[in-house]
C-alpha positions, -999 to 999 in steps of 0.1 A, spaced: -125 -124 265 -153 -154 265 -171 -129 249 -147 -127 220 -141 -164 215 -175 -185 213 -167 -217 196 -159 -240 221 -135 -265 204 -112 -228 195 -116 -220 229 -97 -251 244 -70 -239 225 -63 -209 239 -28 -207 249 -1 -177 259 18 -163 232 51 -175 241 38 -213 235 19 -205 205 52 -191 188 70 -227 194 54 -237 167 70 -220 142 101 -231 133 133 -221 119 135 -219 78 99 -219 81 75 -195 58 48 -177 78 23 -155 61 9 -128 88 -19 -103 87 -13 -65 84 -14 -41 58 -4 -6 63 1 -7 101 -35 -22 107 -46 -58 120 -13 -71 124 -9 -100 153 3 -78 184 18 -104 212 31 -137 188 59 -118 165 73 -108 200 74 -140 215 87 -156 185 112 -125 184 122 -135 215 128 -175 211 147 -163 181 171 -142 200 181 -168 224 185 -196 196 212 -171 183 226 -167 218 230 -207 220 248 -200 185 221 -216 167 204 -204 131 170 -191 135 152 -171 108 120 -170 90 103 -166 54 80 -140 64 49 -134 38 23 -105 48 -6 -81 35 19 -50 30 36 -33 57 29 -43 96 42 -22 123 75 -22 152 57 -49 171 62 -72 139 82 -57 116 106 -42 138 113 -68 162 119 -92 142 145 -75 118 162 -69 148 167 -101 168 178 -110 130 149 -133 123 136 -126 89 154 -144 60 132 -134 35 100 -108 33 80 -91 10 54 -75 -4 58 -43 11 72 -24 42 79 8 61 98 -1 95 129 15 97 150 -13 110 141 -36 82 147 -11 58 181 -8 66 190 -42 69 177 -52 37 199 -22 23 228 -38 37 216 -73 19 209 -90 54 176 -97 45 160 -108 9 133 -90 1 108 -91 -30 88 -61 -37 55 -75 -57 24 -60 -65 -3 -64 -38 -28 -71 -60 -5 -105 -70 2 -122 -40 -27 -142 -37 -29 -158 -65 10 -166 -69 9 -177 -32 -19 -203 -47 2 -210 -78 27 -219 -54 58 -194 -64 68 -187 -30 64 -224 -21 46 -242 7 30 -217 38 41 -237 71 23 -212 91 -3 -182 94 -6 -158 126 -39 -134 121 -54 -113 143 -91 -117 142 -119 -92 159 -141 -125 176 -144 -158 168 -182 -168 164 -200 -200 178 -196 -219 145 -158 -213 143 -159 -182 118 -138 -154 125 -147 -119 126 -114 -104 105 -99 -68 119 -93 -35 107 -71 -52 80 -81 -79 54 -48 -80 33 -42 -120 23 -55 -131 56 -82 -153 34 -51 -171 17 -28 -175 46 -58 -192 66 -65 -212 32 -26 -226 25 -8 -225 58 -1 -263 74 -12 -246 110 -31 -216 121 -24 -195 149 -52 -167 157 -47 -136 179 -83 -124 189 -80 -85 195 -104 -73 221 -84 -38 216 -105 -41 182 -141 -27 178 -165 -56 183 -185 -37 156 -161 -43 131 -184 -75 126 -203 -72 91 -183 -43 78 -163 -74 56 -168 -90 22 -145 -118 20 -144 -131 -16 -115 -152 -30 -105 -161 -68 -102 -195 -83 -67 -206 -98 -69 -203 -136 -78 -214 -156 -110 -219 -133 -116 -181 -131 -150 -167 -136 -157 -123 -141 -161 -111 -105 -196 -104 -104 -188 -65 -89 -201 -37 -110 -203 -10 -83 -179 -4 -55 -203 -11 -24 -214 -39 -38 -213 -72 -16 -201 -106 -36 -187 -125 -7 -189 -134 31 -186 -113 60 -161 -136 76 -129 -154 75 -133 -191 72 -105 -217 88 -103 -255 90 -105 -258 136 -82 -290 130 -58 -269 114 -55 -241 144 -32 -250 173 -32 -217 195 -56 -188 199 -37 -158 219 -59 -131 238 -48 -100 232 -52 -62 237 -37 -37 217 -42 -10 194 -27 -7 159 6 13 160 -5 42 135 9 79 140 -11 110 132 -5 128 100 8 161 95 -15 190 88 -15 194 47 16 221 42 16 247 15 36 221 -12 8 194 -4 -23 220 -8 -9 234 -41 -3 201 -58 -38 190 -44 -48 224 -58 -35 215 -90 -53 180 -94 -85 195 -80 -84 225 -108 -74 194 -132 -106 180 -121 -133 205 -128 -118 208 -165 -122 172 -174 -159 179 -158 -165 207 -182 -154 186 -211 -175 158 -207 -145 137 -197 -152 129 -165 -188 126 -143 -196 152 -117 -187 129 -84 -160 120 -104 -148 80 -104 -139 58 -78 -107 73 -59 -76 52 -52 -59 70 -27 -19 61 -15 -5 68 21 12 95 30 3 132 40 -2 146 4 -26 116 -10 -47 128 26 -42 168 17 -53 159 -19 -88 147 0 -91 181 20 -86 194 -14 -112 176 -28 -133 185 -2 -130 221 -10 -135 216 -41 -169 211 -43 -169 176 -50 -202 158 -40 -215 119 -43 -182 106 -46 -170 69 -38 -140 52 -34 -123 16 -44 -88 18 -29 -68 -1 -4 -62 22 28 -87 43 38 -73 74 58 -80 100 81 -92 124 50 -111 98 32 -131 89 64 -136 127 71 -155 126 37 -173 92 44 -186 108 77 -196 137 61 -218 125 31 -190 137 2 -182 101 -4 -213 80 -2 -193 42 1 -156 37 3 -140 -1 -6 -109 -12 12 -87 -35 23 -74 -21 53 -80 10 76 -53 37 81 -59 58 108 -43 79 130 -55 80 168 -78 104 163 -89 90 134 -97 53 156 -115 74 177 -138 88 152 -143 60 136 -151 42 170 -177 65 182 -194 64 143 -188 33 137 -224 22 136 -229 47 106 -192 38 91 -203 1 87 -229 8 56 -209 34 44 -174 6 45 -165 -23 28 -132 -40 37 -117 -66 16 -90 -90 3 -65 -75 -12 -69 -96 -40 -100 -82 -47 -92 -45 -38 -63 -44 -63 -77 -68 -89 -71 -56 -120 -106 -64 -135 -121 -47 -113 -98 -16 -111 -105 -17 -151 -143 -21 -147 -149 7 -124 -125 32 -144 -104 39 -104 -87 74 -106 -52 67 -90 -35 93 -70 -3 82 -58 32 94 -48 64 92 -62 101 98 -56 108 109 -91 97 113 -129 120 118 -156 113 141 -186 95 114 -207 70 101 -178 87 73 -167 81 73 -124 103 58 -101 83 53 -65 106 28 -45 142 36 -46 165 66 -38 196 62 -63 186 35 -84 195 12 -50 182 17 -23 149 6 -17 123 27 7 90 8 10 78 -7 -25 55 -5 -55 28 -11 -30 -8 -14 -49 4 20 -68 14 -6 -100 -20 -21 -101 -39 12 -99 -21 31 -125 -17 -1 -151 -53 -6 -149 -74 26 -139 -90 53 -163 -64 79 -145 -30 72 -131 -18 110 -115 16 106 -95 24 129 -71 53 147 -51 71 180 -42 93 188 -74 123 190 -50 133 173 -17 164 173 6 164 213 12 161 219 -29 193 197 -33 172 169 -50 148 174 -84 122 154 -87 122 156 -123 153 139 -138 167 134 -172 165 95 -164 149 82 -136 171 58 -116 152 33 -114 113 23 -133 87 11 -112 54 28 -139 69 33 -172 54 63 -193 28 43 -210 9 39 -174 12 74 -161 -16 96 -176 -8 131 -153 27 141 -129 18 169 -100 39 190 -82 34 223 -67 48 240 -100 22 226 -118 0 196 -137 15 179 -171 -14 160 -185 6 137 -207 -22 118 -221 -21 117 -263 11 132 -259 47 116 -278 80 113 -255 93 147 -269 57 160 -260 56 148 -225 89 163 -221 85 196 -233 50 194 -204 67 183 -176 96 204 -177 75 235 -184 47 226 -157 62 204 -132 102 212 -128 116 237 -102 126 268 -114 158 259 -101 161 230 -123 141 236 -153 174 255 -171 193 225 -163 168 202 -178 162 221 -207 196 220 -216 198 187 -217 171 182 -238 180 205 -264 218 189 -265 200 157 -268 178 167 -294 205 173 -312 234 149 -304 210 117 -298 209 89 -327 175 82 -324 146 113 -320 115 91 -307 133 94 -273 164 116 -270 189 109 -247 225 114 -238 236 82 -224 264 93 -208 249 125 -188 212 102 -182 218 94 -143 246 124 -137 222 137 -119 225 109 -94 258 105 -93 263 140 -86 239 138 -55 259 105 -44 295 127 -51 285 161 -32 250 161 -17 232 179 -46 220 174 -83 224 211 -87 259 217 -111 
């Protein structure tokens, strides 16, 4: 590990993992790296897990403020939720265990925009940052740090926290070095326009900077990020990505769109990575891509020329994935840019560049209006992620998703969604393997009369119908008909028997 850790006053502070976690503290707030399952610290969470578990054996309170890039992994996430040591988390998350426990109101969590964070975490909204734990790549001779395979707020934590704890990774390619562009964003009303016109563009440092008097343990550690594999596209996931690449080649042919298209924003998830294939077979050429994960399908069309440079903030990959990127990654570093989250989800920039969003969703109702956190109205499954700063700001906000789940007991168009996360004025086209509604220039009435033709179930699409013809002619108002009383039935039907079907 010498090798990873050259600056000598960093390196008298190496410590084991166990020692470095007594620093933090109960009640304290710790920001940690990680963003979609990449560069989160490996050895520390578990160690603090641990000290946690036996304050609450000795009947003593122990839990955290626990701030991070998006979601982490078990490692972090997982064991921590489970010892019972978060308080309080956000701005996004996957593991299962801390899922549940915030549905059960055992943990606070706030589900935020990425692409805020930053700059509230500077504004001070989620008060003072005791303590950051990154994981790092190297540390050089002159104390900068190499980041890892995620950048997320890692630039923010290391500029707010009281105390600094690093985890150097040696599991981490050593030639991640260079493949970073670390820029941060003055507090307004000290802002200036970010000087990035083109997505590989470069306007920052390759490394992380930290105060040395500030960092009081540095943790060797070995261990890969905790990323599954994804599932071979199915036949839903190719016909909605054949849908959005047929979309495609018609705003071509109208002049409404260039022939490599615009910078892609891709979610996670199996269909945002069978929408890639797609584009891939669809003829696509010269594309790029300004986005915040880059997965398995995007890097398959980095390696292979289709996308010529791909901006990130963090790298989701499956194993075989790593390894590709691994053996390439000599080629992947010109072809790469990972960044802070700030600046990946900045909504200048997202503006600027014109970003097509492709992201999922858990449902749509028949005016547009996409819910993509919650199942019933309550019960929250990840968060808005970065999917609110893409589609609010980019040229082309398409939202994605099967038209039914649970065995066809569940549409995923609705009267009324349960819950709003993009409201209809920021969602320009809904997919699902019926169909595409391309609600742009549309009214509400318009948009409905789409979406239920193109992008409900068969099974559905009477039902829905229905209701709109009742409300067309029962509602008060006709700018947005709706029966109040039947909106969420739907819901409360699934809740009652299992199914929306009547």
């Amino acid at each position: 590990m010498t090798s990873r850790i050259a600056c000598p006053t960093l390196a008298a502070r190496v410590t084991t993992a166990e020692q470095a976690a007594t620093h933090i503290r109960p009640g304290m707030t710790v920001g940690m790296s990680g963003f979609t399952g990449a560069g989160y610290p490996k050895q520390v969470p578990q160690a603090l897990a641990a000290r946690i578990g036996a304050a609450h054996e000795r009947g003593e309170r122990f839990g955290i403020r626990m701030l991070t890039g998006a979601s982490t992994a078990p490692e972090l996430d997982g064991v921590l939720a489970r010892t019972g040591g978060i308080d309080f988390r956000l701005p996004y998350q996957s593991d299962p265990e801390l899922r549940e426990r915030i549905n059960r109101g055992q943990i606070d969590y706030m589900d935020i925009h990425l692409g805020h964070v930053a700059q509230y975490a500077r504004s001070g909204f989620f008060g003072r940052i005791d303590v950051a734990v990154v994981e790092v790549t190297a540390i050089l001779p002159d104390g900068r740090l190499v980041p890892s395979t995620s950048v997320g707020n890692n630039a923010t934590w290391l500029e707010l926290a009281d105390t600094v704890i690093l985890e150097v990774n040696a599991e981490q390619p050593a030639g991640l070095e260079g493949m970073h562009d670390i820029h941060s964003c003055a507090a307004p009303p000290h802002r200036a326009p970010l000087p990035l016109v083109e997505p590989g563009q470069r306007i920052g440092e390759a490394t992380l900077r930290v105060d040395p008097a500030r960092v009081v343990a540095v943790v060797e550690t070995r261990g890969p990020d905790r990323l599954s594999a994804f599932a071979p596209p199915d036949e839903t996931s190719q016909r909605i990505a054949g849908h959005l690449v047929e979309f495609f080649r018609h705003e071509v042919a109208r002049g409404r769109l260039p022939t490599n298209l615009l910078p892609l924003q891709s979610g996670v998830g199996n269909i945002a990575n069978a929408v890639l294939d797609g584009l891939r077979e669809g003829g696509f050429e010269q594309m790029t891509a300004y986005t915040e994960v880059i997965q398995d399908a995007m890097l398959g069309l980095v390696r292979d020329g289709l996308i010529t440079i791909a901006s990130a903030t963090a790298l989701s990959l499956s194993p075989d994935g790593v390894a590709d990127f691994v053996k390439h990654i000599d080629a992947y570093r010109h072809r790469i840019v990972l960044r802070p989250q700030e600046i990946s989800n900045h909504a200048e920039l997202i503006r600027r560049l014109g970003c097509i969003a492709l992201n999922g969703m858990v449902e749509a109702d028949i005016y547009g209006n996409v819910n993509s956190t919650h199942v019933a109205g309550t019960r929250i499954i990840n968060g808005i992620g970065g999917s609110g700063d893409f589609a609010r700001n980019g040229h082309l906000a398409c939202f994605l998703t099967p038209s039914t789940a649970k065995g066809g007991a569940i549409s995923a168009i609705v009267p009324m969604v349960s819950h709003v996360d993009h409201t209809e004025h920021d969602v320009s086209v809904v997919v699902t393997e019926q169909g595409l509604a391309d609600l742009r220039g549309l009214s509400p009435r318009q948009r409905a009369h789409a979406i239920i033709e193109h992008c409900a179930h068969p099974d559905f699409r009477p039902m829905l119908q229905d209701y709109v013809d009742r409300a067309w002619v029962h509602s008060k108002a006709l700018h947005t008909p709706h029966l109040l009383p039947e909106a969420l039935s739907w819901h409360q039907r699934f809740l009652d028997t299992g199914s929306m079907r009547a």
